[in-house]
ROKOLFI-13548 format. One record per residue (C-alpha): x, y, z. Coordinates in pm, whole numbers. Layout:
<pts>
> u | v | w
> X | Y | Z
...
</pts>
This chain:
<pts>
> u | v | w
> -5808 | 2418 | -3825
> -5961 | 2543 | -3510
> -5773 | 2452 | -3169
> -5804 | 2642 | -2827
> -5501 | 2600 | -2603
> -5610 | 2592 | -2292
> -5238 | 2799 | -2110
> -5198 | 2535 | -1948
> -4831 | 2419 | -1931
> -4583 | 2454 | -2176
> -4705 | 2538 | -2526
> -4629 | 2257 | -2746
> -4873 | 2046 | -2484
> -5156 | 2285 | -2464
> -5188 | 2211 | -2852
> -5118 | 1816 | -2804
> -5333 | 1839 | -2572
> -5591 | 2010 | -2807
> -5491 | 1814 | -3159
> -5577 | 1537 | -2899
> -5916 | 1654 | -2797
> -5989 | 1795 | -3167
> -5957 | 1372 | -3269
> -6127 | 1258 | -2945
> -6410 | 1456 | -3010
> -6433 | 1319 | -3387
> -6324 | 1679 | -3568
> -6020 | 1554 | -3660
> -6069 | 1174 | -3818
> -5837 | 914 | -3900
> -5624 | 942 | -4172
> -5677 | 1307 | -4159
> -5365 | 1560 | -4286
> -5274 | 1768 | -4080
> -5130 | 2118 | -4159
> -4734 | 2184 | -4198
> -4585 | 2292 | -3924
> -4500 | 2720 | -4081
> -4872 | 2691 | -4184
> -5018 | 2580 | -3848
> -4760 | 2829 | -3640
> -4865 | 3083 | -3857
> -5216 | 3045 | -3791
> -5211 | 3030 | -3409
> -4922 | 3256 | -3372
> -4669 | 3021 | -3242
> -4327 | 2928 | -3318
> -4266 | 2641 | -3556
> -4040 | 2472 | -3353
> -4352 | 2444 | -3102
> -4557 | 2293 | -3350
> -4288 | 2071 | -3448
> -4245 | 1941 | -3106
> -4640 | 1908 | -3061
> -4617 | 1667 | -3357
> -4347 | 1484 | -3252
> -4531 | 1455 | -2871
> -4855 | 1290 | -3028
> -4602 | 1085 | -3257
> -4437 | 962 | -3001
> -4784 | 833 | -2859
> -4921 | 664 | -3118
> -5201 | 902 | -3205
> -4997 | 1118 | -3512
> -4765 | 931 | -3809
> -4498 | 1097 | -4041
> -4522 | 1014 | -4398
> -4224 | 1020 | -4608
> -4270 | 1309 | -4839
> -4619 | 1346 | -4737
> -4650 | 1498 | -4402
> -4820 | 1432 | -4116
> -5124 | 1233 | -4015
> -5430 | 1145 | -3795
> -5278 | 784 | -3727
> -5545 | 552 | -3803
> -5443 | 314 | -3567
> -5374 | 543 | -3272
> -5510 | 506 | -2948
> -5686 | 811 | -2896
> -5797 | 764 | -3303
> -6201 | 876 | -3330
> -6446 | 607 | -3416
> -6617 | 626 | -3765
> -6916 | 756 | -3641
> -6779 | 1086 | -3444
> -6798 | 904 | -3127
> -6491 | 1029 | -2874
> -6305 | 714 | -2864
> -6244 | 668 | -2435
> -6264 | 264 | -2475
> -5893 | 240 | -2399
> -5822 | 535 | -2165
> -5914 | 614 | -1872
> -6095 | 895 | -1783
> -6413 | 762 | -1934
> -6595 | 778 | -1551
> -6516 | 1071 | -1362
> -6170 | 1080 | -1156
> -6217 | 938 | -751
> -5951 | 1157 | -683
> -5722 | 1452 | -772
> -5448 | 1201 | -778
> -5572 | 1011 | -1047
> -5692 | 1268 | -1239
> -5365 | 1407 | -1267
> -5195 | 1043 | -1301
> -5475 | 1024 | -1623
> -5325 | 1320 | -1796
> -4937 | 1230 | -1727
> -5071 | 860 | -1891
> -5196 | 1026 | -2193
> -4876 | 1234 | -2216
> -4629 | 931 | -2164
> -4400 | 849 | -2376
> -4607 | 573 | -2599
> -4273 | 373 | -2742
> -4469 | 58 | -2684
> -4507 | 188 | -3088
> -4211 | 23 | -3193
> -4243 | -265 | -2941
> -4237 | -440 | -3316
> -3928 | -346 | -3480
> -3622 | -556 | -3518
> -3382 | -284 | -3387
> -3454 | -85 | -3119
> -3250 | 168 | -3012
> -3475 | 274 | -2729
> -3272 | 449 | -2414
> -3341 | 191 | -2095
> -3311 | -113 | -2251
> -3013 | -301 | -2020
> -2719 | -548 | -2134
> -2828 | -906 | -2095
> -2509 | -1077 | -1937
> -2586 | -1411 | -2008
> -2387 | -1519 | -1728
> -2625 | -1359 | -1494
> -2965 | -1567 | -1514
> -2754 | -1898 | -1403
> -2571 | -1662 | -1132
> -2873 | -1488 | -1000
> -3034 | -1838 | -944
> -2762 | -1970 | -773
> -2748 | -1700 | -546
> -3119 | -1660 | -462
> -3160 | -2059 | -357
> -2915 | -2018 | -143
> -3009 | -1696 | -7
> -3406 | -1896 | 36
> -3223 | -2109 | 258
> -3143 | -1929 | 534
> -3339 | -1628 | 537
> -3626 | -1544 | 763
> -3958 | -1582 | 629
> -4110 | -1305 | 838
> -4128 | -948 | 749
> -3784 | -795 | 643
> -3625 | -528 | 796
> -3777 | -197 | 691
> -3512 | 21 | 583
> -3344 | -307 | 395
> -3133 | -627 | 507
> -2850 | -529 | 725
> -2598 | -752 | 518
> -2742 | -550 | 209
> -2714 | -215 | 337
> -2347 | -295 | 485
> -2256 | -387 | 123
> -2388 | -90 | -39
> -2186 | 165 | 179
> -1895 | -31 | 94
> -1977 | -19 | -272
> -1991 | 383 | -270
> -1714 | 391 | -83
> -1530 | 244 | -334
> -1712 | 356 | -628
> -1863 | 667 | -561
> -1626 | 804 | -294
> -1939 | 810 | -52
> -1918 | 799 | 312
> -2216 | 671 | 401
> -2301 | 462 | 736
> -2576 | 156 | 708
> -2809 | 355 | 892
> -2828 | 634 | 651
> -2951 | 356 | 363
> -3294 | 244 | 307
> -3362 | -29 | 30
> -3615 | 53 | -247
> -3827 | -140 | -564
> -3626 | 96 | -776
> -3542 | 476 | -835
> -3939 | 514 | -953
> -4028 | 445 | -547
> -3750 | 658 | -427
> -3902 | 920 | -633
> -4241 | 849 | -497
> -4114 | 874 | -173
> -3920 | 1216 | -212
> -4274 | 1292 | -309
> -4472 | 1221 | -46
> -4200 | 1287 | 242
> -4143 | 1677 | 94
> -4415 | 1779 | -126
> -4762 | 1875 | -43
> -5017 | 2006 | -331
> -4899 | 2299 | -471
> -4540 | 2319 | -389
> -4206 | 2379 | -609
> -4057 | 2079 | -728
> -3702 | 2209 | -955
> -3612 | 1951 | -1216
> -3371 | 1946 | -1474
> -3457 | 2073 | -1824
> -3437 | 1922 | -2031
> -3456 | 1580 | -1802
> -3567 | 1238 | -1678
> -3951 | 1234 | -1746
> -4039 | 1014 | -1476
> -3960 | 1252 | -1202
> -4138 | 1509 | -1387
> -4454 | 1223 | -1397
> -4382 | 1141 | -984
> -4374 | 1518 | -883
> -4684 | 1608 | -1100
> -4877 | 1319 | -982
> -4780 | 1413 | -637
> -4976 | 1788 | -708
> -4651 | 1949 | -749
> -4604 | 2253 | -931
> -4257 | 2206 | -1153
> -3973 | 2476 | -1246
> -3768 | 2394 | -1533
> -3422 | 2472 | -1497
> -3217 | 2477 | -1784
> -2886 | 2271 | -1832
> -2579 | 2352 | -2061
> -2224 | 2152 | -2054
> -2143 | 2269 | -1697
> -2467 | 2057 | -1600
> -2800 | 2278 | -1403
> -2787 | 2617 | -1428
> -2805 | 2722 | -1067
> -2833 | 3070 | -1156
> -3185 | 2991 | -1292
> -3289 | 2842 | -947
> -3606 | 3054 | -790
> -3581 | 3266 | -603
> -3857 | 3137 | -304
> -3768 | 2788 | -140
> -3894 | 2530 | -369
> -3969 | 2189 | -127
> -3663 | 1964 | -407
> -3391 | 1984 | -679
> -3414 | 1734 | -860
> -3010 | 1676 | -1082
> -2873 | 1395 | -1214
> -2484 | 1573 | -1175
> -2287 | 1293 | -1259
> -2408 | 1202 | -1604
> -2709 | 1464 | -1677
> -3027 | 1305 | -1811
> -3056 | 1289 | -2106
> -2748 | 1544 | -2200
> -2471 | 1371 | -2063
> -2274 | 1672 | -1879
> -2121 | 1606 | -1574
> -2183 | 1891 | -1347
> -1878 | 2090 | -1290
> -1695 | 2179 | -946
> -1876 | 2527 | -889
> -2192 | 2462 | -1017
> -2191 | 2154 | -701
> -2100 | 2413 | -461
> -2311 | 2696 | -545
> -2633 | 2390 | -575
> -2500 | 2263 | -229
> -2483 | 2639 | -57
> -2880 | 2716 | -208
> -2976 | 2381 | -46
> -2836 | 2545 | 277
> -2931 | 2896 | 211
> -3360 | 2794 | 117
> -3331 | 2497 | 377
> -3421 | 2241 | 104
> -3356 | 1900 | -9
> -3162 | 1803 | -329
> -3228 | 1421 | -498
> -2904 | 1350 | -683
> -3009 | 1043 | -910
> -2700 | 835 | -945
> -2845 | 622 | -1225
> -2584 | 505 | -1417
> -2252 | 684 | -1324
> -2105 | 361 | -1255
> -2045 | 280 | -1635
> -1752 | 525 | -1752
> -1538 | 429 | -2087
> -1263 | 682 | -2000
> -1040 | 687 | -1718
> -1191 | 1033 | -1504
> -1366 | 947 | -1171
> -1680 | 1145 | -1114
> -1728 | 1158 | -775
> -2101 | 1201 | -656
> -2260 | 1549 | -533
> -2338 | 1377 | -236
> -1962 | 1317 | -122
> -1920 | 1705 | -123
> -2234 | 1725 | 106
> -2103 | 1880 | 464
> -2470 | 2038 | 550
> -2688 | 1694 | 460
> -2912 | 1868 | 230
> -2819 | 1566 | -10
> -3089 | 1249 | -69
> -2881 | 1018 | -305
> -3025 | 772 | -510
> -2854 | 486 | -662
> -2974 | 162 | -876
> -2925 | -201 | -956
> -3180 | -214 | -1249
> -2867 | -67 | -1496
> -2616 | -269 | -1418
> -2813 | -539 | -1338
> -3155 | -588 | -1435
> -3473 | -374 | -1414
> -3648 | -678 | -1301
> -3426 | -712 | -986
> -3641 | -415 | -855
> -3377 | -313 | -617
> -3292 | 36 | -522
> -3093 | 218 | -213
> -3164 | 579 | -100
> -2917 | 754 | 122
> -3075 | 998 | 382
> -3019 | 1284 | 557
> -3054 | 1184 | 943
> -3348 | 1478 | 949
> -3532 | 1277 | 680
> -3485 | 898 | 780
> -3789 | 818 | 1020
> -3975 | 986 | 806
> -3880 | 780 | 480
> -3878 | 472 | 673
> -4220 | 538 | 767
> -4326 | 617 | 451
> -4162 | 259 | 300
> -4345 | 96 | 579
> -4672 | 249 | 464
> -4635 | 182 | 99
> -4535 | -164 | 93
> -4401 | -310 | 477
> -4032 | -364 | 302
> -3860 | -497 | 34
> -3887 | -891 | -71
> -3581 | -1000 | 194
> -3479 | -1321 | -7
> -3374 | -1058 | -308
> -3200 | -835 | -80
> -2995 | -1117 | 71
> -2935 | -1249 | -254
> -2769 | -928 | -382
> -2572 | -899 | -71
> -2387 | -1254 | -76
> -2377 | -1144 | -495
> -2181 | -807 | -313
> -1966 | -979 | -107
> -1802 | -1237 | -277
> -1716 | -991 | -542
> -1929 | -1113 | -836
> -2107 | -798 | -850
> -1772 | -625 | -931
> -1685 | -901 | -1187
> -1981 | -871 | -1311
> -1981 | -473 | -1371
> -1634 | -486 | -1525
> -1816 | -750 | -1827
> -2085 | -535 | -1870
> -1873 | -219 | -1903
> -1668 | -377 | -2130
> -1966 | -484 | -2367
> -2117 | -197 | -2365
> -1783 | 11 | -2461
> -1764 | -238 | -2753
> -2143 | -134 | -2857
> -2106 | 206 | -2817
> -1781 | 207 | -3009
> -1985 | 23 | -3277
> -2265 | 318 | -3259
> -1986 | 606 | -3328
> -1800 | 373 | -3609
> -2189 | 322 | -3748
> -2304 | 679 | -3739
> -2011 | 797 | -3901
> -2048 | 573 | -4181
> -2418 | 625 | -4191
> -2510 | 920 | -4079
> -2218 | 1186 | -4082
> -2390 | 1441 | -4333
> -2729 | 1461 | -4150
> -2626 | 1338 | -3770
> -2364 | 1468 | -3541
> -2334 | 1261 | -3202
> -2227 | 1406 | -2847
> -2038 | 1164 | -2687
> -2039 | 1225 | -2278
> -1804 | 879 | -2223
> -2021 | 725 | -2016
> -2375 | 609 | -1960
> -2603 | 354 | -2227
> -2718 | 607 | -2459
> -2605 | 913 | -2647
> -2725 | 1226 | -2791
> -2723 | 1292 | -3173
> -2889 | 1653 | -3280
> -3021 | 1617 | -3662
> -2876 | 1805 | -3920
> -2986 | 2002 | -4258
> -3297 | 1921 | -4388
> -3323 | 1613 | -4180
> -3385 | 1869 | -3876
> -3700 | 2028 | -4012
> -3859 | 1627 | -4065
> -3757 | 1430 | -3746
> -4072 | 1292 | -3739
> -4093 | 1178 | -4089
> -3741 | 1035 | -3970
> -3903 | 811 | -3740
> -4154 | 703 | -3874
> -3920 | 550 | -4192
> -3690 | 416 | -3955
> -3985 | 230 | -3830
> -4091 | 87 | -4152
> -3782 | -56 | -4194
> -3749 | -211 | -3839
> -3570 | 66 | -3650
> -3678 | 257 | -3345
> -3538 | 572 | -3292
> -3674 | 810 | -3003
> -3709 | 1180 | -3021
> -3486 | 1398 | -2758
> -3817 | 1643 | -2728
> -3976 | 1412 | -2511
> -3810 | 1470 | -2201
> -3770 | 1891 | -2241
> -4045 | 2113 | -2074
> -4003 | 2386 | -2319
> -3933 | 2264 | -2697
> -3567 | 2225 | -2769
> -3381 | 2456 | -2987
> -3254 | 2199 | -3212
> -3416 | 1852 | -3314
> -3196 | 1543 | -3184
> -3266 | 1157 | -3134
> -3176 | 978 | -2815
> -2971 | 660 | -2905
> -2979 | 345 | -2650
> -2697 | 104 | -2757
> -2714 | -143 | -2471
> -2982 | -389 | -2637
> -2802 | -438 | -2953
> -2488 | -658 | -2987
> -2232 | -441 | -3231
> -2338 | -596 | -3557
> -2692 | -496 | -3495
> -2615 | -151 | -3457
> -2430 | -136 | -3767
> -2739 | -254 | -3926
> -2994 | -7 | -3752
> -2737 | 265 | -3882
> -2739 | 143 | -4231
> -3078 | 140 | -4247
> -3150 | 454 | -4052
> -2898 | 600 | -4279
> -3113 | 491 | -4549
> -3424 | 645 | -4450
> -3293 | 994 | -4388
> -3129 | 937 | -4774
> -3536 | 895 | -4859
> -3602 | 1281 | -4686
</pts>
């Protein structure tokens, strides 16, 4: 098979990208077999393990299916799948018209390259990483709390760095929680991490700069930065968290870590690795984003403080999020800034989108203040301890000979790196899960470079405990069929 990489990138998506053009331009037609992964490494002199993650990248979108014992194929119901008659098949992508802009020419690539696990949007047990608890105490709660908060809040525009009452309630929550000394000015209120990100973005990044993310790490900063005309640096992490030694050398314009529970490793960034990160902020007069996601939700007794409550130069723009604990729908996120940096994120807020929707904000706040929010936290900690206890009881059962999980005691997902023979057909894996009503996710999706080892990223949060002991069964199952 004939495929030009085009050196673009890392290698495994120069040849997605070219498998992708090779079906596009009706070469490659459905149901077409593709070659193993030694024979196709062989034949364009790369490693296997590149190949292996190229497959696994198109599987994950749809566009290439694993067949038990069979291989791997031209899916025929893939989105990027040629017509019958040759035809490139652009109906449902853009990038049919020319680009109006270098933004969204870029922002069509990253779409073709996103992680497509609308794919198992079917199956009876997903274990996709993202999915939240469902409280079902919340729904009545959150009602309660948002007609009252209709009542008596302005209907003009809100305040553009966030409700007061809001912001007063979040510095006393990372007080408490996050040992965070933080001051209501320094807060602005967000739709979520993804527009904090965008704002980093646009606040510290012009075309062509350094943006340093964790690698292997959370795929939509990767997405915001690259949209944004970034150039990225992938810098490795091991069990001490980023590898600070790896930083460049010349001032890239962000770090991008996730220290308190890595993304989507689980270390927690140790004591020197913080300091040395905090003194190459100083040193390169740069900005580190510390994404707090989920740090909140520990199962064992240790208190990770954040990287932000070491910060004595204010190099440190920490993010932090309701959509885990709460629910992605909420849409609320709080960023605090550097005093350098705040006009100029404020202005950028006010420029995107004039403020957050101030009946939400107040609603949270009263939620805040009366302590539900904590009551709430300690049920959904508590759940989630009981399904991820259910995940390692599971596995064991289920999985022990082909599956070995890392358990970072925190978080709503773990790691589990394949094993034997199982490693060398993840995506025949998946695909078998799938037939029998399982999604599983491949770790490979959110590395630069292709990992060394195959793994799966398990999200336990959706499932009560007996439905995890199912999807292990029958996971367990399919990798018995390999």
């Amino acid at each position: 098979m004939h495929l030009d990489l085009d050196a673009d990138g890392p290698q495994y998506l120069q040849l997605s990208r070219a498998i992708r053009s090779a079906v596009q331009q009706g070469r490659l037609a459905s149901g077409t077999r593709l070659p193993p992964t030694r024979e196709l490494a062989q034949t364009l002199g790369l490693a296997r393990n590149t190949v292996r993650a190229a497959y696994e990248h198109l599987g994950a979108q749809g566009l290439v299916e694993g067949r038990v014992g069979a291989g791997s194929y031209v899916h025929a119901n893939g989105r990027d799948s040629a017509p019958a008659n040759g035809a490139p098949a652009l109906a449902l992508l853009p990038g049919a018209t020319p680009a109006p802009s270098a933004y969204a020419r870029r922002a069509r690539e990253l779409l073709r390259e996103f992680p497509a696990w609308r794919r198992h949007l079917g199956v009876r047990y997903s274990l996709q990483y993202g999915e939240p608890f469902a409280d079902a105490l919340l729904p009545e709660q959150w009602r309660n709390a948002l007609a009252r908060a209709a009542l008596y809040t302005p209907m003009g525009y809100p305040a553009m760095a966030g409700v007061p009452a809001l912001r007063e309630q979040v510095c006393k929550y990372l007080r408490s929680r996050r040992a965070v000394d933080a001051s209501p000015d320094q807060v602005l209120i967000v739709a979520g991490t993804q527009q904090a990100l965008a704002l980093a973005a646009r606040v510290l990044l012009d075309e062509g700069d350094t943006a340093v993310v964790e690698d292997p790490g959370y795929f939509s900063a990767r997405h915001t930065f690259l949209a944004h005309g970034a150039r990225l640096v992938g810098v490795p992490v091991d069990k001490s968290g980023l590898v600070v030694d790896e930083l460049p050398e010349r001032r890239p314009g962000l770090v991008f870590v996730t220290p308190s529970h890595q993304f989507p490793l689980g270390a927690v960034m140790s004591q020197r690795r913080r300091q040395e990160l905090l003194r190459y902020a100083a040193r390169h007069d740069t900005w580190i984003v510390e994404d707090d996601y989920d740090a909140e939700i520990r199962y064992d007794s240790r208190q990770v403080a954040a990287l932000k409550a070491m910060d004595r130069q204010d190099r440190v723009i920490f993010v932090g999020s309701f959509s885990k604990v709460l629910a992605p729908s909420i849409r609320l996120a709080y960023m605090v800034l550097p005093a350098a940096l705040r006009e100029d994120f404020v202005t950028a807020k006010r420029l995107m989108d004039m403020g957050c929707p101030a009946i939400e904000q107040a609603a949270l706040a009263h939620f805040m203040e009366t302590g539900a929010f904590e009551r709430h936290l300690r049920r959904v900690v508590r759940a989630l301890r009981a399904r991820r206890n259910a995940l390692f009881s599971a596995m064991q059962q289920h999985g022990a000979d082909w599956l070995e999980l890392h358990d970072s005691h925190a978080g709503m997902h773990v790691v589990g790196r394949l094993k034997g023979r199982v490693a060398t057909r993840q995506a025949e894996l998946i695909e078998a899960a799938r037939l029998r009503g399982v999604g599983v996710y491949t770790l490979a999706q959110h590395y630069i470079r292709p990992p060394a080892q195959p793994g799966l990223l398990f999200g336990f949060a959706a499932l009560s405990p007996s439905e995890i002991e199912v999807a292990a069964r029958q996971l367990g199952r399919a990798a018995s069929e390999l």
